[in-house]
Residue frames as qw, qx, qy, qz and C-alpha x, y, z in Angstrom:
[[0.081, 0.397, -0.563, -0.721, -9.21, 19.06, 25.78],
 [0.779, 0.387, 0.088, -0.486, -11.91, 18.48, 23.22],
 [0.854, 0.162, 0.477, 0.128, -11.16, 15.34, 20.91],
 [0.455, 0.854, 0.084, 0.239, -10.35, 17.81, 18.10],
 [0.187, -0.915, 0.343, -0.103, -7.84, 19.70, 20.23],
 [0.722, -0.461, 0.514, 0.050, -5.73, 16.58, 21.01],
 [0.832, 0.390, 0.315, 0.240, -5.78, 15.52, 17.47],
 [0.492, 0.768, 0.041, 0.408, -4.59, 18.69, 16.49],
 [0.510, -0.778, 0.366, 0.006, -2.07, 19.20, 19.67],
 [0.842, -0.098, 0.487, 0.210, -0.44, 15.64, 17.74],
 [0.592, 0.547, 0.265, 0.530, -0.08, 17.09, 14.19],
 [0.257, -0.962, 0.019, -0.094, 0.91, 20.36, 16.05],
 [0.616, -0.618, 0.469, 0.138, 3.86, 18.86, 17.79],
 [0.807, 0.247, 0.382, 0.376, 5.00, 16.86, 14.45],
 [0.404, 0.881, 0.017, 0.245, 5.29, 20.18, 12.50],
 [0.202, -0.951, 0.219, -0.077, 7.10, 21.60, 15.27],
 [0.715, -0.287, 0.565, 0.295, 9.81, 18.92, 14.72],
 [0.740, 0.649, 0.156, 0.084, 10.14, 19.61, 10.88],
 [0.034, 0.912, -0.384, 0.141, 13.00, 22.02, 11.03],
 [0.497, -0.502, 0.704, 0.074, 15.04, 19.36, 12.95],
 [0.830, 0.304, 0.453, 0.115, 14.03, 16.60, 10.17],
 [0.322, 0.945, 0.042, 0.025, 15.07, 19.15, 7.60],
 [0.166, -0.899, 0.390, -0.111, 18.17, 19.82, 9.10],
 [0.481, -0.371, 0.787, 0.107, 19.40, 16.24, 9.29],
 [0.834, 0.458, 0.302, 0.049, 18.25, 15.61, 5.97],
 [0.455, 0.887, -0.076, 0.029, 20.41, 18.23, 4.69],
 [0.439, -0.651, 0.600, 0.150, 23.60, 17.13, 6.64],
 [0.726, 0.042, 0.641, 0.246, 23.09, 13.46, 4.76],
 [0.707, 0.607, 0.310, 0.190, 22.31, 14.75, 1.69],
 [0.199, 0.917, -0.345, -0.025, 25.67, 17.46, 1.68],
 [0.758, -0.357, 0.538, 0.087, 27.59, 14.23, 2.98],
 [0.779, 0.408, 0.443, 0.172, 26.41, 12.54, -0.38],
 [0.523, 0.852, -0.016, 0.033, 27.13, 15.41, -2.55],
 [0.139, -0.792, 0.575, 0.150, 30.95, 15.66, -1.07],
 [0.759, -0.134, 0.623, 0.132, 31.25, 12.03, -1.27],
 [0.641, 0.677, 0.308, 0.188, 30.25, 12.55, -5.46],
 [0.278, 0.929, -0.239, 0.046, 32.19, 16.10, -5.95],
 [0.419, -0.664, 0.613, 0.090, 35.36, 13.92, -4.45],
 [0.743, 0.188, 0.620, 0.168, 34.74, 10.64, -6.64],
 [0.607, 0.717, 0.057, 0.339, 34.71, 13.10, -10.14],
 [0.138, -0.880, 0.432, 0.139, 37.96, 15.32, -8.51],
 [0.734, -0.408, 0.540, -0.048, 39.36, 12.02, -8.09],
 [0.862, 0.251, 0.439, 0.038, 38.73, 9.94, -10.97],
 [0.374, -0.568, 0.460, 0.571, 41.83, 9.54, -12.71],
 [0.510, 0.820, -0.039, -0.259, 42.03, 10.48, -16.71],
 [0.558, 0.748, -0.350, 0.085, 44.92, 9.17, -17.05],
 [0.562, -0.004, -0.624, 0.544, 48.51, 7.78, -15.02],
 [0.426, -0.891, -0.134, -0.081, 47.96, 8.86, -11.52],
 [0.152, 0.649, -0.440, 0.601, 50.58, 11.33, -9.99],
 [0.480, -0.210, -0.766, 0.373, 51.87, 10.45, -6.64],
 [0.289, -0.127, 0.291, -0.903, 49.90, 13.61, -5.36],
 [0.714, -0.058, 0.005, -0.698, 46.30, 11.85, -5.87],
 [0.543, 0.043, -0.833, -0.097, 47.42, 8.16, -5.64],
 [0.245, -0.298, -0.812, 0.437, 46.55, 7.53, -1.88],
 [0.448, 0.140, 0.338, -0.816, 43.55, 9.73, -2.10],
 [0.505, 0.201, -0.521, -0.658, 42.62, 7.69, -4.67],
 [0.374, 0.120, -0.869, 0.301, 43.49, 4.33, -2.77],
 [0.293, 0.137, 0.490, -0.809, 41.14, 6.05, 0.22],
 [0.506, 0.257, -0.215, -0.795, 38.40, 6.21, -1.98],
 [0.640, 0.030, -0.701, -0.313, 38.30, 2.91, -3.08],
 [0.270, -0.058, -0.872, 0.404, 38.27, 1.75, 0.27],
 [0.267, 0.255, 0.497, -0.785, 35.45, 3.97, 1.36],
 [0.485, 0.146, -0.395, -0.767, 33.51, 2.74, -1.71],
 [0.376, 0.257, -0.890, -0.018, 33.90, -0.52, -0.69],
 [0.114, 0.011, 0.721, -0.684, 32.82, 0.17, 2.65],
 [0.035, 0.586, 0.769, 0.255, 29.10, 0.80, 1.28],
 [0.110, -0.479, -0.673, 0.552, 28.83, 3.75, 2.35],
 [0.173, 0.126, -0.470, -0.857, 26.85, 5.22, -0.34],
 [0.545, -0.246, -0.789, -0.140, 24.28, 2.81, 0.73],
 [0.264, -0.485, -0.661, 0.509, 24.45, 3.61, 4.00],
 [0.061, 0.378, 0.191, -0.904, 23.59, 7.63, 3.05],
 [0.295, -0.070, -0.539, -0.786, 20.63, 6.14, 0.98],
 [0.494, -0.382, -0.780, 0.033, 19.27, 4.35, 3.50],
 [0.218, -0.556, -0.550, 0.583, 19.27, 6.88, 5.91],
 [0.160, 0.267, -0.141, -0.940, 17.85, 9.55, 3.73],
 [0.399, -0.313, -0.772, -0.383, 15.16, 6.71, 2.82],
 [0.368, -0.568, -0.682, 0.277, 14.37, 6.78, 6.53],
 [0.102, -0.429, -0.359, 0.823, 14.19, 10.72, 7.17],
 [0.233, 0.029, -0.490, -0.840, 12.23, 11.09, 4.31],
 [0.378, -0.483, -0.777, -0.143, 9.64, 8.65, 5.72],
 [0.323, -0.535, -0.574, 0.529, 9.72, 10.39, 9.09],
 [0.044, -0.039, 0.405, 0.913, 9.48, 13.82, 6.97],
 [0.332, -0.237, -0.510, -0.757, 6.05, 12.83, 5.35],
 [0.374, -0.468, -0.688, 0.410, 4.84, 11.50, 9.10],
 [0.358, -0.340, -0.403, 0.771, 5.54, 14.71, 10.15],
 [0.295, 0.272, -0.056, -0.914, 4.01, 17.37, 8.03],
 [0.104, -0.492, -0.813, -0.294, 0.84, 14.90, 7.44],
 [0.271, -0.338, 0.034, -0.901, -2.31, 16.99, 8.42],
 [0.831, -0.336, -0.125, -0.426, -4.30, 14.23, 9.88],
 [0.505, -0.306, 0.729, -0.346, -4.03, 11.89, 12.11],
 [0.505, 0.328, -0.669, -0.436, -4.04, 7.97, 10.44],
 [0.550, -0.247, 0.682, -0.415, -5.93, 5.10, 11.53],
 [0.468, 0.146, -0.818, -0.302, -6.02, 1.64, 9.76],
 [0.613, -0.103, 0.431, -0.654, -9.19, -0.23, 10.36],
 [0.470, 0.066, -0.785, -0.398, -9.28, -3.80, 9.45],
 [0.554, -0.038, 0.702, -0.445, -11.13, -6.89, 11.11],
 [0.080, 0.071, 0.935, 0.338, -12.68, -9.86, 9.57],
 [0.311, -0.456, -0.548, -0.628, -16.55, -10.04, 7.59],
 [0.517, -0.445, -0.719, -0.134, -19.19, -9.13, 9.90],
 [0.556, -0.408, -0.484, 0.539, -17.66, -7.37, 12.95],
 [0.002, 0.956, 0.284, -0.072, -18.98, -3.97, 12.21],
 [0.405, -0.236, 0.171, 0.866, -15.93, -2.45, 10.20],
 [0.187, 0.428, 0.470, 0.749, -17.83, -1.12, 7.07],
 [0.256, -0.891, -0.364, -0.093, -20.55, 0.44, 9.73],
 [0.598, -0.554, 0.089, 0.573, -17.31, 2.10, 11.96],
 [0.423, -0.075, 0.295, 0.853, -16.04, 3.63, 8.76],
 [0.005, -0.721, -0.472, -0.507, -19.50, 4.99, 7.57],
 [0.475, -0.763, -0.431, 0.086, -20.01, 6.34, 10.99],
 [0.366, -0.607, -0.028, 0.704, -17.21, 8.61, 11.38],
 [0.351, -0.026, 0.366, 0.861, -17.00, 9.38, 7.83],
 [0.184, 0.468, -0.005, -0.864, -20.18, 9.92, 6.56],
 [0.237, 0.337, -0.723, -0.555, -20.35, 7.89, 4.00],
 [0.827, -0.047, 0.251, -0.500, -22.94, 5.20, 2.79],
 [0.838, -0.034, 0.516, 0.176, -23.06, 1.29, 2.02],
 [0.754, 0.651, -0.007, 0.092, -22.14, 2.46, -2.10],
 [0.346, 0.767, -0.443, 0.308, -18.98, 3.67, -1.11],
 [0.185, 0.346, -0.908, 0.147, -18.46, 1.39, 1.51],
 [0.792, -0.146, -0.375, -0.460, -20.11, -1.76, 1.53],
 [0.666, -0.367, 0.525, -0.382, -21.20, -4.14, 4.47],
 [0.203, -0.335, 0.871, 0.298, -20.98, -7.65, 4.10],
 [0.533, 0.454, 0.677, -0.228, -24.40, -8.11, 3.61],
 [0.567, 0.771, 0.192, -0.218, -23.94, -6.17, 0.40],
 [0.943, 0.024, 0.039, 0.329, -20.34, -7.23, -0.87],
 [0.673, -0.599, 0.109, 0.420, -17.53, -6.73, 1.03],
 [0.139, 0.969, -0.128, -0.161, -14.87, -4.09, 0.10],
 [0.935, 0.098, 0.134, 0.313, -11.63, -5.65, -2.02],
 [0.560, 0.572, -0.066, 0.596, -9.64, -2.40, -2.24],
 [0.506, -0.249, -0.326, 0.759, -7.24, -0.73, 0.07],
 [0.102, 0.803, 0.386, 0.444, -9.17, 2.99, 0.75],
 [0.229, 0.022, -0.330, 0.915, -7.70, 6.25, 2.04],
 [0.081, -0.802, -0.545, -0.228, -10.64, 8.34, 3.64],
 [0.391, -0.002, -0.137, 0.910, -10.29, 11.99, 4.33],
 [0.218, 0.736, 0.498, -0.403, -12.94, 14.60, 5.61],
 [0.139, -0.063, 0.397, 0.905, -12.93, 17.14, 2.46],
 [0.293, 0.448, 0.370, -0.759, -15.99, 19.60, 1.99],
 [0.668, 0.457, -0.141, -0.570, -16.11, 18.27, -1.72],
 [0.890, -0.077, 0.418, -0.163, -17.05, 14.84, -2.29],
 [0.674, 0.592, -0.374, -0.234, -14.95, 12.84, -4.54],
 [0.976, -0.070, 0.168, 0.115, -13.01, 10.00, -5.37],
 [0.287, 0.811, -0.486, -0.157, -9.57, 9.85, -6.52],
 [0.979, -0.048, 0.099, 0.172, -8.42, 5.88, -7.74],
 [0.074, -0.763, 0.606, 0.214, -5.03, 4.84, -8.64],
 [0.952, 0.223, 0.094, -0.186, -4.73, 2.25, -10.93],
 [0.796, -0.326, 0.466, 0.207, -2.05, -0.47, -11.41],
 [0.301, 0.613, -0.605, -0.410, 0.19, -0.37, -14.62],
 [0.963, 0.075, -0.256, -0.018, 0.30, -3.80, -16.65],
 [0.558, 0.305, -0.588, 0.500, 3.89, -4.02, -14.67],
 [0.373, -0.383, 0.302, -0.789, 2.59, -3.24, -11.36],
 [0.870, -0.054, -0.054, -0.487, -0.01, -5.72, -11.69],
 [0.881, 0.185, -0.414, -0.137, 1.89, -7.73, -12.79],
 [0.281, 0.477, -0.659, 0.509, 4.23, -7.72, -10.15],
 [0.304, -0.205, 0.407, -0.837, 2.19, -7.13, -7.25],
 [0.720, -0.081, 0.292, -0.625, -0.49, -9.50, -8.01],
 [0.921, 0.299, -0.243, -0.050, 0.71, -12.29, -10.60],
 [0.382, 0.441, -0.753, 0.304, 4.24, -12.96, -9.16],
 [0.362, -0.357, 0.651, -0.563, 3.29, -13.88, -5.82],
 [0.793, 0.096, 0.328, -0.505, 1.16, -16.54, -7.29],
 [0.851, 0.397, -0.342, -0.035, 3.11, -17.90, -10.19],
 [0.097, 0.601, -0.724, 0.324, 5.95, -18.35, -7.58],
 [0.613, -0.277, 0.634, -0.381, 3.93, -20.19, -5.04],
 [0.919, 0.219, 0.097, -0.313, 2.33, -22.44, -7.88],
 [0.897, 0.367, 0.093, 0.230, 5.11, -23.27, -10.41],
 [0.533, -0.600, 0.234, 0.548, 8.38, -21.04, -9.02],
 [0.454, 0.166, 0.377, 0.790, 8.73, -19.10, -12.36],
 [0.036, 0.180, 0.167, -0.969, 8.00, -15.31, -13.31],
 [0.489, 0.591, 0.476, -0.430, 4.44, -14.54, -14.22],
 [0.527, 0.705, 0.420, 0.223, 3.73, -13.83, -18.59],
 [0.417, -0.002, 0.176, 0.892, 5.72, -10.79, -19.99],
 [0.041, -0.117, -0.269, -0.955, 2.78, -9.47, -21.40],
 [0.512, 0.170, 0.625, -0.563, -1.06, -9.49, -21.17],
 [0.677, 0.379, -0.476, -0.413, -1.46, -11.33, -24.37],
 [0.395, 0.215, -0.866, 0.220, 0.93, -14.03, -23.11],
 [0.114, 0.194, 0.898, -0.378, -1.21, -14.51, -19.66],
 [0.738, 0.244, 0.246, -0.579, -4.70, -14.13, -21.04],
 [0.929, 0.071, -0.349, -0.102, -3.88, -17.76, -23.28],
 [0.105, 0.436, -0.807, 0.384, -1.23, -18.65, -20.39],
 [0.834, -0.363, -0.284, -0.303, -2.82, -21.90, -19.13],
 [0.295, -0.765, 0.527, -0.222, -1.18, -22.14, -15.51],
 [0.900, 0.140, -0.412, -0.018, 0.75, -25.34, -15.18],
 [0.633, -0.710, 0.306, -0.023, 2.53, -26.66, -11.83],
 [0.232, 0.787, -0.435, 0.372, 5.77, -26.92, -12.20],
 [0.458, -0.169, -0.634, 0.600, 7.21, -27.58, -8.61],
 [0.297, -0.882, -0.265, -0.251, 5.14, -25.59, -6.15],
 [0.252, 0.679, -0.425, 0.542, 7.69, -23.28, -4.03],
 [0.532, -0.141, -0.782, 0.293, 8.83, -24.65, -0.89],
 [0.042, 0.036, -0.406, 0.912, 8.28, -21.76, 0.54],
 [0.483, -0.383, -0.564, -0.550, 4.57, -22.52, 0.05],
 [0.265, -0.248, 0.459, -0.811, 2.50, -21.84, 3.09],
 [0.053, 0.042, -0.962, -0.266, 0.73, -25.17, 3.94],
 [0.272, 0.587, 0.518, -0.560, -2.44, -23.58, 4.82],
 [0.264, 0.464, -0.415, -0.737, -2.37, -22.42, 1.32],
 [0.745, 0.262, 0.572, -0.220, -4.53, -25.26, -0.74],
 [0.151, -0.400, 0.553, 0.715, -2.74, -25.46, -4.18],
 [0.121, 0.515, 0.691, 0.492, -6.28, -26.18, -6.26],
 [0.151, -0.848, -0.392, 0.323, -7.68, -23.06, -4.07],
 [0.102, -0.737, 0.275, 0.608, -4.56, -20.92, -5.59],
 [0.331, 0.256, 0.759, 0.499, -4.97, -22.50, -9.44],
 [0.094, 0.766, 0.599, 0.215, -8.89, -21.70, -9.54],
 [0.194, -0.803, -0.054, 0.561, -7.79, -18.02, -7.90],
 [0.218, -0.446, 0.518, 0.697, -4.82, -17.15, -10.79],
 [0.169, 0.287, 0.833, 0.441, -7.60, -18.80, -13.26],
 [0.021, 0.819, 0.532, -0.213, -10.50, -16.91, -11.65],
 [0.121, -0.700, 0.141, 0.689, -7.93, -13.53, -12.62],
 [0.020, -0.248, 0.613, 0.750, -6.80, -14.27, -15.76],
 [0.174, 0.493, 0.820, 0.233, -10.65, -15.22, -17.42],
 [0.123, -0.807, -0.268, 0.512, -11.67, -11.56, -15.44],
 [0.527, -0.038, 0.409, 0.744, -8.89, -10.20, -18.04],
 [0.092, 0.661, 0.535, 0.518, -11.99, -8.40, -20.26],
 [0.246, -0.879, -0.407, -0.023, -13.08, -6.56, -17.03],
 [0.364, -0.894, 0.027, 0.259, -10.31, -4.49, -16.19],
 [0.641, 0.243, 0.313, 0.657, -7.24, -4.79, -19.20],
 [0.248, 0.685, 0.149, 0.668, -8.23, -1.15, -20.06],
 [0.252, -0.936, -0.092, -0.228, -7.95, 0.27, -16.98],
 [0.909, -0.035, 0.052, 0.413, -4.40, -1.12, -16.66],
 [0.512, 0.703, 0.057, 0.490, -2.69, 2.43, -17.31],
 [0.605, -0.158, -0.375, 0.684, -1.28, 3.40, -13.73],
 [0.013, -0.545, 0.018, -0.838, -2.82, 6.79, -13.78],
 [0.114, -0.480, -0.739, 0.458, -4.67, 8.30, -10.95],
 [0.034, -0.351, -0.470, -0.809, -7.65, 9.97, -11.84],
 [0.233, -0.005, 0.431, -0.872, -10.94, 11.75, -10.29],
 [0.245, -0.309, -0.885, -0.246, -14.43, 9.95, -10.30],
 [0.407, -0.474, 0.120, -0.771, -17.40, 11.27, -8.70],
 [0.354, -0.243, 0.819, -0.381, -18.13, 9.44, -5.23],
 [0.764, 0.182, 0.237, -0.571, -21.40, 7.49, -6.98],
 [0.739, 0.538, -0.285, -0.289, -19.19, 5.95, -9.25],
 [0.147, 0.667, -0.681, 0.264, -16.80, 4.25, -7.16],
 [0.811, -0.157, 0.347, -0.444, -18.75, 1.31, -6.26],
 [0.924, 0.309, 0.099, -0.201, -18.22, -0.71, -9.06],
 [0.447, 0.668, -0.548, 0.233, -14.58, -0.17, -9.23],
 [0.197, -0.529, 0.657, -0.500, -13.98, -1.46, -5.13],
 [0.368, -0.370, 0.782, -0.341, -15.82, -4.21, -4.48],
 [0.234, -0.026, 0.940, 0.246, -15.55, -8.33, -4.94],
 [0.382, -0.022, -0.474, -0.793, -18.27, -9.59, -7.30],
 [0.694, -0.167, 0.148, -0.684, -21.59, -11.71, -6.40],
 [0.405, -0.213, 0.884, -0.094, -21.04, -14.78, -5.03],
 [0.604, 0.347, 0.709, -0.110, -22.47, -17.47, -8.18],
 [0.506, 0.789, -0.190, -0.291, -21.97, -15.02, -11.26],
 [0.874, 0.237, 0.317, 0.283, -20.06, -16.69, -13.95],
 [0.656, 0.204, 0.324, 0.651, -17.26, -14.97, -15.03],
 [0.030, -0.972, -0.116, 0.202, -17.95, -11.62, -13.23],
 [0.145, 0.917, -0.013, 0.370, -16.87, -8.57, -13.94],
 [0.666, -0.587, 0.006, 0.460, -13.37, -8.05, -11.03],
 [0.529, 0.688, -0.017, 0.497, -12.25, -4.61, -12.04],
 [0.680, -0.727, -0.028, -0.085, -11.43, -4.43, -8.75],
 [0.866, -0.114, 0.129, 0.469, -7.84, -6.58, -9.60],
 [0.380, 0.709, 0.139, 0.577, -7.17, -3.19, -11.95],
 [0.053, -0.844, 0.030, -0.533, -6.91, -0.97, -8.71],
 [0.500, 0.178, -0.491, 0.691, -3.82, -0.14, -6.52],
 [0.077, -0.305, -0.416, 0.853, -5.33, 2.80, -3.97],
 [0.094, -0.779, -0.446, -0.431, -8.51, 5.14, -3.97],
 [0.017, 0.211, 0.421, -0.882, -8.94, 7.98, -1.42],
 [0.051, -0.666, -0.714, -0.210, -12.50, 9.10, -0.72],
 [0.080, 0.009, 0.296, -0.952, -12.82, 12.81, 0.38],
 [0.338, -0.537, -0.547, -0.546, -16.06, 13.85, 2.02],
 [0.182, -0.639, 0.111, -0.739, -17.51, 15.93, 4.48],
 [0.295, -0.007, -0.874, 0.387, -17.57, 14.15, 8.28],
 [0.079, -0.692, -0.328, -0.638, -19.88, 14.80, 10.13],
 [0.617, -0.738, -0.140, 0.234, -18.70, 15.19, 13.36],
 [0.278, 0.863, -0.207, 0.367, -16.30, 18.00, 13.51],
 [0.689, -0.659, 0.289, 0.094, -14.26, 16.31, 16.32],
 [0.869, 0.117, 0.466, 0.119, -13.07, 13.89, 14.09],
 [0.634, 0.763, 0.082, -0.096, -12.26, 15.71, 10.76],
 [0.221, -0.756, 0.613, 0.063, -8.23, 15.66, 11.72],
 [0.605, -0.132, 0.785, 0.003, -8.49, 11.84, 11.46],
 [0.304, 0.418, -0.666, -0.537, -7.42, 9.86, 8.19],
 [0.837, 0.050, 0.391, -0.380, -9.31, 6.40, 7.84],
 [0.010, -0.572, 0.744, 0.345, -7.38, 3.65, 6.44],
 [0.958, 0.056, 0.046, -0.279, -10.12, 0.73, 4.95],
 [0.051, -0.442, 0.877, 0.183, -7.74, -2.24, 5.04],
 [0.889, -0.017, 0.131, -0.439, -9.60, -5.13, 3.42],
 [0.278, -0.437, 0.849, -0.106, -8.89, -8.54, 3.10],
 [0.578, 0.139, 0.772, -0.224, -11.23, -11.66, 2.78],
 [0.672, 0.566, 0.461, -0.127, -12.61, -13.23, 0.16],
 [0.345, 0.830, -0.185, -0.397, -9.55, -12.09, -2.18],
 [0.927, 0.347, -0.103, 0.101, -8.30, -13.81, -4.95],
 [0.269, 0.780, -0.416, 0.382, -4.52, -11.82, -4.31],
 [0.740, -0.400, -0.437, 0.318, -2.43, -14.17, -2.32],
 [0.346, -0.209, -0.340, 0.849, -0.36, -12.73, 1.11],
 [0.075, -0.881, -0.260, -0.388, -3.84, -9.98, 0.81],
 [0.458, -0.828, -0.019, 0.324, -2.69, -8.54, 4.31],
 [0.563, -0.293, 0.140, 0.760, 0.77, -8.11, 3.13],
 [0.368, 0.287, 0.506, 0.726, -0.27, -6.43, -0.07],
 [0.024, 0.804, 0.423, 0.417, -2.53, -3.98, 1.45],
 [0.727, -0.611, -0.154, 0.271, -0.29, -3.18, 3.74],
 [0.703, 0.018, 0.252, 0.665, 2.57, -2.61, 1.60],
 [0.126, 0.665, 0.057, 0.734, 3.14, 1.83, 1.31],
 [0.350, -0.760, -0.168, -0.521, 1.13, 2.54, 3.94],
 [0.745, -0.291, -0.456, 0.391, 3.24, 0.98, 6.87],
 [0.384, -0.143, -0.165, 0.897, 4.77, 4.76, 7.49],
 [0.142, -0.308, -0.091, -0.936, 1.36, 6.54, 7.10],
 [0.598, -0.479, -0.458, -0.451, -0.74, 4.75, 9.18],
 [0.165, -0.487, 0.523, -0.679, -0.15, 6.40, 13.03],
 [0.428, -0.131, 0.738, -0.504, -2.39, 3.46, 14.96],
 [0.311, -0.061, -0.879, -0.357, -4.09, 0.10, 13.64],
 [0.570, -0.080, 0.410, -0.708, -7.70, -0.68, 15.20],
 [0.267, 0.074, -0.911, -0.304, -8.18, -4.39, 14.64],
 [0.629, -0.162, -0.011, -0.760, -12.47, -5.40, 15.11],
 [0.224, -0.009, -0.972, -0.066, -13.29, -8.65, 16.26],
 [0.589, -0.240, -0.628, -0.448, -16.56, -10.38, 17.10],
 [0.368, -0.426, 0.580, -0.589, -17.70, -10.18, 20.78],
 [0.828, -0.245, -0.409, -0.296, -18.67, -13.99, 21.96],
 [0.786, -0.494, 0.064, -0.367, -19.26, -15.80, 24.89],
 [0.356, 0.451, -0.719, 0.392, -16.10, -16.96, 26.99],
 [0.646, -0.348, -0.644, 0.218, -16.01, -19.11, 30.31],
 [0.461, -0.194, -0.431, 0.751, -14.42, -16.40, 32.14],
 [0.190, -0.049, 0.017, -0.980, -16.48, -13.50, 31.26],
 [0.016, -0.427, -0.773, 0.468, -19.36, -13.35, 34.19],
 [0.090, 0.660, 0.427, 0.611, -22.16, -11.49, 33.25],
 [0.074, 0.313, -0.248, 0.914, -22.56, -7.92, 34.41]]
């Protein structure tokens, strides 16, 4: 079997499992609905009669139990395994640290050049990217709401620094001058606490570059434009430009050029050099149930045990 064939033998065999997903979704989710059409039969209007007292009585006990919880939780999980299944590609998350020939690896299967993903020699990629073969180029971002953001990137930091929530508003944290507090115990001691100041300071000063794009949409861009939105700024600028902090997700469509491949999704995971503390966790965070196999690059060097050939 040709590379292609195997890919498409894998998303083949998922479909053919839909029907069964399907089929235990719908058990939980008629479960739920009896559980509801019994709670309004139930609920009493008035003195209860000794016909409905001990169903009532039941009831409360099975409310108690949780298990209303439990048939949200497992309709949380066949819904993940759901959108596994009836993907069309095949998902691979590529991270690795600066240097070790990720950005080349992602050009190379996709197509794509340094503008849309940059090497390190030309600066290094600061947003999570979906890539996806698609005969017409484009972009498609997703940008953070001010509540997003603010979650997602300010809490994790105002906890570690000074254990309280982040500004309400962006008025309040652009003139919010950070101020320790008690740093959280839970502080990680590899974490330097003037290294996470100048970071939360280095965001909020950025504020100009990327406030308006704060609006949670996702929108289309042509591929040429999508440089300036993805990656970190030039090492020594004063008070760059980091509209970078403004965006949650992108996908890139565009044409592969190897038609083995074109099955396969491409997950850029970056990292380094970001201001956003726990980065790994945070670029991590959605994608944990779309991304079928991680490929992690590292730097070949020179080891006692390895004899040359």
């Amino acid at each position: 079997m040709t590379i292609n064939e195997q890919i498409l033998a894998i998303i083949d065999k998922r479909q053919q499992r839909l029907p069964t997903v399907d089929n235990r979704m719908a058990r939980w989710r008629d479960l739920d609905k009896a559980m509801s059409d019994l709670e309004t039969a139930l609920t009493p209007t008035g003195r209860r009669s000794e016909k409905t007292a001990g169903a009532i009585e039941a009831l409360n006990r099975i409310r108690e139990s949780g298990v209303h919880d439990l048939i949200s939780a497992r309709l949380r999980v066949w819904e993940q395994v759901r959108n596994r299944f009836a993907r069309k590609t095949v998902n691979i998350g590529v991270s690795g640290q600066e240097k070790v020939g990720k950005s080349t690896l992602l050009q190379t299967v996709s197509g794509l050049s340094d503008n849309e993903v940059p090497t390190s020699i030309n600066r290094t990629t600061a947003v999570r990217s979906r890539i996806y073969h698609d005969p017409v180029p484009t972009a498609f971002v997703t940008y953070h709401s001010w509540a997003s953001f603010r979650q997602k990137i300010l809490a994790p930091l105002y906890e570690a620094l000074s254990q309280r929530p982040p500004p309400a508003s962006m008025e309040e944290f652009e003139s919010d001058k950070v101020t320790i507090i008690q740093p959280s115990p839970a502080l990680d001691p590899k974490d330097d606490v003037r290294t996470l100041i100048k970071d939360l300071e280095d965001i909020r000063k950025a504020l100009w570059s990327y406030r308006k794009l704060l609006t949670g949409e996702k929108c289309s861009i042509p591929l040429k434009e999508i440089r300036a939105l993805i990656v970190f700024p030039t090492p020594g600028e004063e008070n760059p430009a980091r509209p970078y902090l403004a965006v949650h997700e992108c996908e890139l469509h565009h044409p592969f050029p190897n038609n083995e491949v074109v099955a396969l999704g491409l997950v850029d995971l970056p990292g380094l050099g970001a201001l956003i503390k726990d980065v790994d966790r945070h670029h991590l965070e959605g994608v944990q149930n779309d991304i079928d196999l991680v490929v992690m690059l590292k730097r070949a060097i020179e080891h006692p045990g390895m004899a040359p050939l």
